[in-house]
C-alpha positions as CSV (number, residue, x, y, z in Angstrom):
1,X,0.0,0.0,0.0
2,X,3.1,2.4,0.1
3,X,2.7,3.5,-3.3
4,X,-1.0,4.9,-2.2
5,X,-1.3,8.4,-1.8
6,X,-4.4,10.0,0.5
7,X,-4.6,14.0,0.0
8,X,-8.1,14.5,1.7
9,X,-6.4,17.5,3.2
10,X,-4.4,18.8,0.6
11,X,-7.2,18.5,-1.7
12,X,-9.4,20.5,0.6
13,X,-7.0,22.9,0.6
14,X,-6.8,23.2,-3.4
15,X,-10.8,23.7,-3.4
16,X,-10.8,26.6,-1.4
17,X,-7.1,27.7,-1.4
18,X,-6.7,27.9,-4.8
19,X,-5.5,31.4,-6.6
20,X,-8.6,32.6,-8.8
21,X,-9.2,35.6,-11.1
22,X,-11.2,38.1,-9.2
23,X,-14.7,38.0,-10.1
24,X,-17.0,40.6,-10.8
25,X,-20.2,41.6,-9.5
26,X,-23.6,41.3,-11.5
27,X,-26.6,43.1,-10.6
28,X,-30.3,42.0,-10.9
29,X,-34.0,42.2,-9.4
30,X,-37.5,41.2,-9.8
31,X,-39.1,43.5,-12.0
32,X,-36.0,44.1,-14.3
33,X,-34.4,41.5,-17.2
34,X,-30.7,41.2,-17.2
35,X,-29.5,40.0,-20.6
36,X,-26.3,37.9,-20.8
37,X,-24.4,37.2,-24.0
38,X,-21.5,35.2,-24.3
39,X,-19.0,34.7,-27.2
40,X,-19.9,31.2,-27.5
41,X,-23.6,29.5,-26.5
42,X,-24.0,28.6,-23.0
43,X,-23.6,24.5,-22.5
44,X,-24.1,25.0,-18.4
45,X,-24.9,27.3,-16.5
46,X,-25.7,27.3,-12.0
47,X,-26.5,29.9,-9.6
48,X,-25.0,29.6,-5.8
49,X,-28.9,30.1,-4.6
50,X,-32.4,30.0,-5.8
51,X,-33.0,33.4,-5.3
52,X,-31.2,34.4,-8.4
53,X,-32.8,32.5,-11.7
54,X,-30.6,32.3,-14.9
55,X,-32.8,31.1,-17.7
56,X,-31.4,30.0,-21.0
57,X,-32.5,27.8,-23.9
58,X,-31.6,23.6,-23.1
59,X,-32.7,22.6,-26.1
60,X,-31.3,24.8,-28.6
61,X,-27.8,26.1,-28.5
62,X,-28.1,30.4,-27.6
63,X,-25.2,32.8,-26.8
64,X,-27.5,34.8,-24.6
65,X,-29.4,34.1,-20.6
66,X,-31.4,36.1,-19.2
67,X,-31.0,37.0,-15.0
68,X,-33.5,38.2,-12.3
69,X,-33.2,38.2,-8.9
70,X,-35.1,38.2,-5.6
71,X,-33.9,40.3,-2.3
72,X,-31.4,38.0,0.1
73,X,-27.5,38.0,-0.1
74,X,-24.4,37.6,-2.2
75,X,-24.2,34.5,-4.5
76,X,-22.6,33.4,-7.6
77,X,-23.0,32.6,-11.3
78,X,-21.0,29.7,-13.0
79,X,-21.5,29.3,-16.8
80,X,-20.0,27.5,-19.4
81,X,-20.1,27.7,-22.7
82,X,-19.8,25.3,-25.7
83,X,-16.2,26.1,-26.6
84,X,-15.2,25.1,-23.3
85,X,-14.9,28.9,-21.6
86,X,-15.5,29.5,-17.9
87,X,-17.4,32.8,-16.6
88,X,-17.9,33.3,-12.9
89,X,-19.5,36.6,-11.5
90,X,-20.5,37.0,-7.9
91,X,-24.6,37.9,-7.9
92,X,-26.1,41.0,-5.9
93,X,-29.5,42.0,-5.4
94,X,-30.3,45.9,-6.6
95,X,-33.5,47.8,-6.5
96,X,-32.2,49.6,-9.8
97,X,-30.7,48.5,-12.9
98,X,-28.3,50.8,-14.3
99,X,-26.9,47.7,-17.4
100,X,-29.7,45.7,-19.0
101,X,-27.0,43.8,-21.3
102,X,-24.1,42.9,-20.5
103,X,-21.4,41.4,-23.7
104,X,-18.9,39.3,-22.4
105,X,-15.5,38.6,-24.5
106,X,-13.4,36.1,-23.9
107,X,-10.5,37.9,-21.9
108,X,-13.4,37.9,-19.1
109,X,-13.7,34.4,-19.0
110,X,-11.7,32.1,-16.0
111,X,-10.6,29.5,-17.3
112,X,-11.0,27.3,-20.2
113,X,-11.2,23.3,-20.5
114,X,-8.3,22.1,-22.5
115,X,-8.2,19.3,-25.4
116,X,-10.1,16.4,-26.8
117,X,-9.9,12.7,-25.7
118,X,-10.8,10.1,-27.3
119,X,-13.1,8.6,-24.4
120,X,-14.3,12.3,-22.9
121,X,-12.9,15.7,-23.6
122,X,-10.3,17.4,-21.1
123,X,-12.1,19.0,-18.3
124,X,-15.1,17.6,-18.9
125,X,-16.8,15.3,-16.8
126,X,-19.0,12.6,-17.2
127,X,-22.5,12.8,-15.3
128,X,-21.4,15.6,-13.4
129,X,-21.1,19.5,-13.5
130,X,-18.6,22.2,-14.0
131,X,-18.2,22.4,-10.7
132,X,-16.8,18.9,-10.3
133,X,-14.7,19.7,-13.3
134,X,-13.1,23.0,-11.7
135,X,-12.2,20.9,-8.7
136,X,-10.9,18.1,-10.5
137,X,-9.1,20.2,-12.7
138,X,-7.1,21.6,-9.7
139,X,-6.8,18.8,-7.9
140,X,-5.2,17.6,-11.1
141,X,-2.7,20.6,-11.3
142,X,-1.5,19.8,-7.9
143,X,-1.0,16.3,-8.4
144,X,1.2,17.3,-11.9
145,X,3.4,19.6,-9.5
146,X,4.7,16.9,-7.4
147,X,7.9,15.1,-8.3
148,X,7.7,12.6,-10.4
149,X,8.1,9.0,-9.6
150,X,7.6,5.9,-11.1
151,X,5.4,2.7,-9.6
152,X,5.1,1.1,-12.9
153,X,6.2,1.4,-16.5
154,X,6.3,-0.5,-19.9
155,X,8.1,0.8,-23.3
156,X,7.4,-0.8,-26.4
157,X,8.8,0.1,-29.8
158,X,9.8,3.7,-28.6
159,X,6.7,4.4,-26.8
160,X,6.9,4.7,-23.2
161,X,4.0,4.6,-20.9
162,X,4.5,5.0,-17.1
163,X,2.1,5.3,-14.3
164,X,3.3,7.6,-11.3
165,X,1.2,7.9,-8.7
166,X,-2.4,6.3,-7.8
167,X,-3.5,8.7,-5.2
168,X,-7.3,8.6,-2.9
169,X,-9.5,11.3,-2.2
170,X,-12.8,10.5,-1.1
171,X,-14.8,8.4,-3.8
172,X,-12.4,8.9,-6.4
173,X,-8.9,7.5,-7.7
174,X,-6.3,9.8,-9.0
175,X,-3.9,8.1,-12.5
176,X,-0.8,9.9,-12.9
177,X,0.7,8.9,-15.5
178,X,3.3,10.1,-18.3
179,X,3.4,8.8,-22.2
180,X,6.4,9.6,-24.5
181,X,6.9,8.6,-28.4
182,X,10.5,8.5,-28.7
183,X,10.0,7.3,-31.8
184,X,10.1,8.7,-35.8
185,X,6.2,8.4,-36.1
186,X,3.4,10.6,-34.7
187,X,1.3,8.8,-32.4
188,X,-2.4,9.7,-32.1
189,X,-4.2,8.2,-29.7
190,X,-7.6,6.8,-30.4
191,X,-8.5,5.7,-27.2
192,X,-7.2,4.7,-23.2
193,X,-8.5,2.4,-21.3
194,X,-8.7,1.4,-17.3
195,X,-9.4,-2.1,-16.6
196,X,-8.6,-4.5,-13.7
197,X,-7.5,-8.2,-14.2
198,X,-7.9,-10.5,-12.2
199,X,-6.7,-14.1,-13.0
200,X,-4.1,-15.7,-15.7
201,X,-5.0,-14.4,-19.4
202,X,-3.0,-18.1,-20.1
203,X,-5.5,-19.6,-18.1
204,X,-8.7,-18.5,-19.8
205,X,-11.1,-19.9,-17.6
206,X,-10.3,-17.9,-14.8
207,X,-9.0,-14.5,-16.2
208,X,-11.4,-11.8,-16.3
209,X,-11.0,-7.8,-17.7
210,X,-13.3,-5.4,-16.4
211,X,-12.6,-2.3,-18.1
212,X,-13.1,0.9,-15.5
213,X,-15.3,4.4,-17.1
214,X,-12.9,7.5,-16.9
215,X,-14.9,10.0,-15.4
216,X,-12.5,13.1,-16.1
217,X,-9.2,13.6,-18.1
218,X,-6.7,16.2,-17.5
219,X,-4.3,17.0,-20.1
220,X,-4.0,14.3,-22.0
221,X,-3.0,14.3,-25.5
222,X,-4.8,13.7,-28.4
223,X,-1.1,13.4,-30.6
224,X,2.4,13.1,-29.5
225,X,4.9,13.9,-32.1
226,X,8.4,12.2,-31.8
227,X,10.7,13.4,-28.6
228,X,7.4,14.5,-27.0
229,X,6.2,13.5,-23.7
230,X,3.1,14.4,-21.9
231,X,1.9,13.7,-18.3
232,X,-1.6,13.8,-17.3
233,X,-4.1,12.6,-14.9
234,X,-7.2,10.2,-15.5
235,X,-10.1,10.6,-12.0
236,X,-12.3,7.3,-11.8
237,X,-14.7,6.6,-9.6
238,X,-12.8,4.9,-6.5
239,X,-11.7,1.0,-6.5
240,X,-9.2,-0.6,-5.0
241,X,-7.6,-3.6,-6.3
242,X,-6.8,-6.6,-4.1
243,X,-4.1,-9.0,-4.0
244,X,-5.8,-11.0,-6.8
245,X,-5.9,-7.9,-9.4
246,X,-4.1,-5.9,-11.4
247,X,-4.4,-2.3,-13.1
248,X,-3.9,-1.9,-16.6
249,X,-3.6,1.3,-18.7
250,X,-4.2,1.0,-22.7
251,X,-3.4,3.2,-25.5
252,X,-4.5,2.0,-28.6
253,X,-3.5,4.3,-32.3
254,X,-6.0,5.8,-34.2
255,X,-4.3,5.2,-37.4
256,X,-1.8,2.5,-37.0
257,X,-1.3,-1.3,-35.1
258,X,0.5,0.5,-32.5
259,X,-0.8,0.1,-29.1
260,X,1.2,0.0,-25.2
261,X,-0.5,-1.5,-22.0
262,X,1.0,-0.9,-18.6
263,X,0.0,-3.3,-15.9
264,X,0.2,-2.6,-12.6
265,X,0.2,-5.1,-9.3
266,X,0.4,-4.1,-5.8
């Protein structure tokens, strides 16, 4: 179990510790309309509280919401748009409305989710919100700033694919891994996979492969051109392997025969 990290605490600290972009402040109220646009249609959007009610179009992609608010205290907006772009504005209650529309460009935006897998896109994250995805993302970060280490690691053909860290926090698992192409050909990745084995594949009758859903990716790449390495953290939802089982990390080529899988035993 040494090779098991648990950063409950650490991670706690990233979710509220972590250095932001100062937000603005938006202003709304019952009996006025206050029109949003955005640079790219809205994909998500959440309010901190019920008072404030941000209305936009689920069904057909718009680049505009629409805010009103009743009387209480400070909240928050969190909206995300289909390009990936973050806006986050605190939310106050005004008698008066001084701005009916407000244009956002992209230089206001805090962030932005990177990439495209092949399973699920960067940043993204399945079933769940942007919220979950911010958090992820910098629990992520942290994770990349540690020093590297090395619990497991296959090379095949000049590809080398290495798994650093496996680290807990609450009901999820934490990948950290690193894949280079030290060789002369491009590789783009079509797909990874997470499974656990547990048995002999020689002994068919007892092996079994259950392959594991990545619920968020974090900077992995979609191509590695030769001398490039990238490292980059896969979340799933929290198991633990016993003595029995092993972990095993696929990459298969999109265009090509090539393909690398890293097992792992405790």
């Amino acid at each position: 179990m040494k090779n098991y990290i648990l950063l409950s605490m650490v991670f706690f600290w990233i979710s509220k510790g972590f250095a932001q972009k100062e937000l603005d402040t938006l202003y709304a109220n019952e009996n006025q309309i206050l029109t949003l646009f955005f640079p790219s249609p809205i994909r998500q959007a959440i309010t901190g509280h019920s008072r404030f009610i941000f209305t936009y179009n689920r069904e057909r992609e718009q680049y505009f919401g629409t805010l009103q608010s009743f009387p209480g205290p400070l909240s928050n907006l969190l909206v995300v748009t289909k390009d990936g772009s973050v806006y986050s504005y605190y939310l106050k209650y005004s008698k008066e409305l001084t701005l009916l529309n407000y244009f956002f460009t992209e230089n206001e935006r805090i962030g932005h989710e990177e990439g495209i897998s092949p399973l699920i896109k960067n940043g993204d994250v399945n079933d769940k919100g942007p919220l979950d995805a911010t958090y992820y993302g910098r629990a992520s970060e942290y994770l990349l700033s540690l020093a590297q280490q090395s619990i497991a690691i296959n090379r095949m053909n000049g590809i080398k694919l290495q798994l650093e860290k496996i680290v807990y926090n609450g009901p999820d698992v934490y990948l950290v891994c690193e894949f280079s192409n030290n060789s002369n050909i491009p590789f783009e990745i079509n797909d990874i996979r997470v499974s656990i084995i547990n048995g002999n594949k020689k002994k068919s009758a007892s092996f079994q492969k259950l392959t594991k859903e990545i619920q968020y990716s974090h900077k992995l790449p979609r191509v590695l051109f030769s001398g490039q390495a990238s490292r980059f953290v896969l979340v799933l939802n929290k198991f633990v392997p016993n003595s029995n089982e092993k972990i095993s990390i696929a990459i298969r080529e999109e265009k090509g025969n090539r393909k690398i899988d890293l097992i792992y035993s405790n």
